[in-house]
C-alpha positions, 0 to 999 in steps of 0.5 A: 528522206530515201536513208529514212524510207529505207530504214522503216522498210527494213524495221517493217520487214523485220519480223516478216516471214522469209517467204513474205520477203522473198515474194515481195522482192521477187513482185518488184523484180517482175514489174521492173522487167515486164515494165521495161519490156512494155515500156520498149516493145510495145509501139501502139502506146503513146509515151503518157499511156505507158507512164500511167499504166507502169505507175499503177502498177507500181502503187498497186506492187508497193501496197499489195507487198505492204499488205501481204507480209501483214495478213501472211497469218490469215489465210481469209485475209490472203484469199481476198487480196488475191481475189483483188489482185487477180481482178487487177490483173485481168484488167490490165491485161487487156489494153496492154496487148491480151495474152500477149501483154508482158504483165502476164508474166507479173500474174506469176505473183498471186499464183506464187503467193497462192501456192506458198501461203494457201493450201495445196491446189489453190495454185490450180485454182488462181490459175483457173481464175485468171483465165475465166476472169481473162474470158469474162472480160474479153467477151463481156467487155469487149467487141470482139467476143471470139477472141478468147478461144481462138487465142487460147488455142492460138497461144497454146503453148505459152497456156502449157508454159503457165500449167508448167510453170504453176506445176513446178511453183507447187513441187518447189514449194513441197520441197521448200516445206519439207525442208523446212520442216526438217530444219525446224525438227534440226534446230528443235534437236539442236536446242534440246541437245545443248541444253542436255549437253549443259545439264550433263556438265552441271550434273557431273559436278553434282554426281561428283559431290554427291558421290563424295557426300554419299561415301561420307555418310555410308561410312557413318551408316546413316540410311535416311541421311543419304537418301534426303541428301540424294533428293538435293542432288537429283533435283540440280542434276535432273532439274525436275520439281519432286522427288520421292523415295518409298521404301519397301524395307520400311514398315512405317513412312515408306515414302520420302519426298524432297517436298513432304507437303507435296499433295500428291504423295499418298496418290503416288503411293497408291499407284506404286503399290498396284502397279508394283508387279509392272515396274521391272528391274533396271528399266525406267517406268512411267507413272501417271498421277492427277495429270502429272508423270513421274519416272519410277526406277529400282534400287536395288541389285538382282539378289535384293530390292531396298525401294523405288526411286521417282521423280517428276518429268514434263517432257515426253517421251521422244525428247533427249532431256527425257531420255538424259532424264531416265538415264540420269536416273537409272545411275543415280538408283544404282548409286543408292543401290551401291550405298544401301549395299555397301551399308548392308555390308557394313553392319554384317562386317561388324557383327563378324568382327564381333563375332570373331572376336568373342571366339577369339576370346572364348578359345583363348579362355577354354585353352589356357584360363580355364585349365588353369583355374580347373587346376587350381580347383583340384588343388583347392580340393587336394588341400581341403581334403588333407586339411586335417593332416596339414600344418599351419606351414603346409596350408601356408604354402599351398595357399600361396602358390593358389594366390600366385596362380590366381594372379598369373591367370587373371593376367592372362585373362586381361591380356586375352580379353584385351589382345586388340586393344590399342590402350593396352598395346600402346599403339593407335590406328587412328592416329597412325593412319592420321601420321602416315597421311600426314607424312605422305603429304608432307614428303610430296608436296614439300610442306612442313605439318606438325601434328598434335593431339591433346586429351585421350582419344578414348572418348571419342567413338569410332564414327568420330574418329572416321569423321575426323580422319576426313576432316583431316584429309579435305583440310589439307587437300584443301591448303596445299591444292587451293591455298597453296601452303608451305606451312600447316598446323593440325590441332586435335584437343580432346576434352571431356564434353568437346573436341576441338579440330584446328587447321591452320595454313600460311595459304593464299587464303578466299574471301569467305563472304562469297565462297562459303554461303555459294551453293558452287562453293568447292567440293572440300567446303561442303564435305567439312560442312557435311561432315560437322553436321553429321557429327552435330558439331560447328565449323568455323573458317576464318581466311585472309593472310592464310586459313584457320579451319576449326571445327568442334563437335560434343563428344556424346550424342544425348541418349535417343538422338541420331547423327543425320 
């Protein structure tokens, strides 16, 4: 019976306030020692009086901590027990000896809870009660209506240990607040920062991809690609709802959205082109639209402004996820700013590649070819002036020398038109860049490569060849760092529609089932996918005893169609 009162008691006090059980044990330990103290010292009670006024004091201490900790929410609620409770009091005061009762000191309790649950100088207030509510009864109730004041001033120093003692309830309480409060603020800190200490682990493995993911496309030029794929990333990294990009190079769809359906973007547009003047340079602007803040950053570098990079934030401004937020951000459009800077670069190298060898080829032509051929007209114009004069013979022989000459500058033109031509010197750099790689792998980490290609390496463009080199390089970083292969094929078969990549390994081999459709899937997996998506081409992976990787692509992109 006490194991089962117990264990409900516990299960009451469980969703209780600590205050609620401080001042509930706090009751208890006040009536059992005022009680005994009663109960030995005071001589003019016979046993049974004594038994029945702890008894009720003891009903009233067991209901009065049951219905405090229920109503510590409502502080009309807590007003009227205390009122009750203070009526209580005084009555049993005054047949257990007056000021001079040892429960005086158990009043302590409504003053206690006045002073935690009430606001500030309802401690006075109790205390003021108490004595009015003390005199009331005294004169009204008793015979002797002369006794308040003369005990009040006869009992004035245990009244001045009251004043002190309610004083230093309410210093106490003050700091207990203020402490609590700072807790709270602590605790509230340290959840924001474990949550932004988890985002940051998560964002680092994002930020990685995306950085790989990134240098893949930028290396196949394709602008609208890194930025929808960027839109991917920031939101697992940021875990923001909506990202958007406008640009400002564009004339038409200057805004991007990961959700083009999202209602809002021609608003946010609106707000971008009037407060565009405000946003400044590396530095994080709050943008508010339909009751929704968005975070808005340039990308771009101090020279050059591609566009804005924004996304949506829910948390203000004084929080750590926020700042995370803006941080996260500010690198992310510097990332993109990097990307767009090193495609500007890119095209300008290939013009001046370009450019450089057209010279190259008009020098060569000026400096050899043409004083060739302005030779040869001299001479054609020699021969058709003395044609009259000339023999069958001579004509003969002065054709025959022009034939020659004809023939050696034509070599000479073909040699200089084609002097970087890897068809024409019989070398290829896609393909030895392929062998050294292969090379390097296979004289660090001890495994055996053979290598082959089949069909012409003509048909495919630069960009395939690009693609393919990376290909080639995340198939084997993936066999020899994960599957753990000693053995590793590479089959590149070139045909006049497709190509056709083959890596097969005699690795310990993943159960595809759960690697491949996991968005956690390693870093390789998703640059091959990303890659053959680039190239409109299909990956295929089959994995048991060892992996086989094949991956094919068409050769040619319909007329009109863009790689994304």
């Amino acid at each position: 019976m006490n194991t089962k009162l117990l264990k409900n008691s516990l299960t009451f006090f469980k969703d209780k306030s600590d205050e609620s059980k401080i001042l509930v044990s706090y009751r208890f330990i006040s009536f059992i020692i005022t009680s005994v103290f009663y109960f030995l010292n005071n001589q003019g009670h016979d046993f049974i009086r004594k038994i029945v006024i702890i008894g009720c004091i003891f009903v009233s201490s067991v209901i009065l901590s049951y219905l405090y900790p229920i109503y510590e929410k409502s502080q009309k609620s807590i007003k009227i027990l205390l009122v009750i409770e203070i009526v209580g009091n005084t009555l049993l005061l005054v047949p257990t000896g007056g000021i001079n009762s040892p429960f005086i000191w158990y009043s302590l309790n409504a003053i206690l809870i006045s002073v935690v649950f009430l606001k500030k100088g309802f401690g006075w207030v109790i205390f003021l009660i108490y004595l009015l509510c003390y005199g009331i009864i005294m004169k009204y109730f008793t015979n002797n209506s002369t006794y308040v004041p003369e005990s009040i001033i006869k009992d004035s120093n245990l009244l001045l240990s009251f004043i002190m003692i309610v004083a230093a309830f309410q210093v106490i309480v003050i700091s207990i607040n203020k402490t609590k409060e700072t807790s709270k603020n602590l605790e509230e800190t340290n959840i924001q920062l474990k949550t932004a200490n988890v985002r940051i682990l998560e964002s680092l493995d994002h930020i990685k991809e995306l950085y790989e993911s990134v240098s893949i496309l930028t290396n196949q030029g394709n602008r609208e690609g890194i930025i929808k794929l960027s839109f991917d990333h920031i939101k697992r990294i940021t875990k923001t709802k909506v990202v958007f990009y406008y640009d400002i190079t564009a004339e038409y769809n200057k805004m991007l959205s990961s959700d083009e359906n999202y209602h809002n973007l021609s608003s946010i547009e609106e707000h971008i082109l009037k407060d565009m003047d405000n946003i400044e340079f590396n530095v994080p602007y709050e943008l508010c639209v339909c009751d929704a803040n968005f975070l808005i950053m340039h990308v771009g570098n101090n020279y050059s402004t591609y566009g804005l990079l924004g996304m949506e934030i829910t948390t203000n401004q004084e929080s750590i996820i926020y700042e995370n937020s803006a941080y996260q951000l500010q690198f992310l459009s510097e990332l993109l700013s990097n990307a767009f800077e090193r495609l500007t670069l890119e095209e300008v190298n290939d013009r001046l590649l370009i450019s450089e060898e057209q010279n190259r080829i008009a020098n060569e032509i000026h400096d050899s070819v043409l004083q060739r051929l302005f030779s040869l007209s001299c001479g054609m114009f020699s021969t058709i002036k003395n044609l009259n004069s000339y023999k069958v013979k001579d004509i003969e022989e002065d054709l025959n020398v022009y034939r020659n000459t004809i023939d050696l500058t034509m070599k000479e033109l073909r040699d200089k038109i084609y002097g970087l031509s890897w068809k024409k010197t019989g070398s290829s750099s896609f393909s030895a860049d392929v062998k050294r790689y292969v090379d390097d792998i296979k004289k660090f980490n001890n495994v055996s490569i053979p290598f082959s290609i089949y069909g012409s390496l003509e048909i495919l463009t630069t960009e395939q060849k690009k693609a393919l080199y990376r290909m080639i390089c995340e198939g084997l970083g993936n066999a020899v760092r994960h599957g753990k292969a000693k053995n590793i094929e590479i089959i590149l078969d070139i045909s006049a529609e497709r190509t056709f990549l083959s890596i097969i390994d005699d690795g310990v081999g993943f159960d595809t089932k759960e690697v491949i459709p996991s968005s956690t899937s390693g870093l390789g997996l998703q640059n091959l996918q990303q890659l053959s998506k680039i190239l409109h081409g299909e990956i295929n992976i089959e994995s048991m005893n060892g992996t086989k990787l094949t991956i094919s692509f068409p050769n040619m992109l319909l007329k009109g169609e863009a790689a994304i």
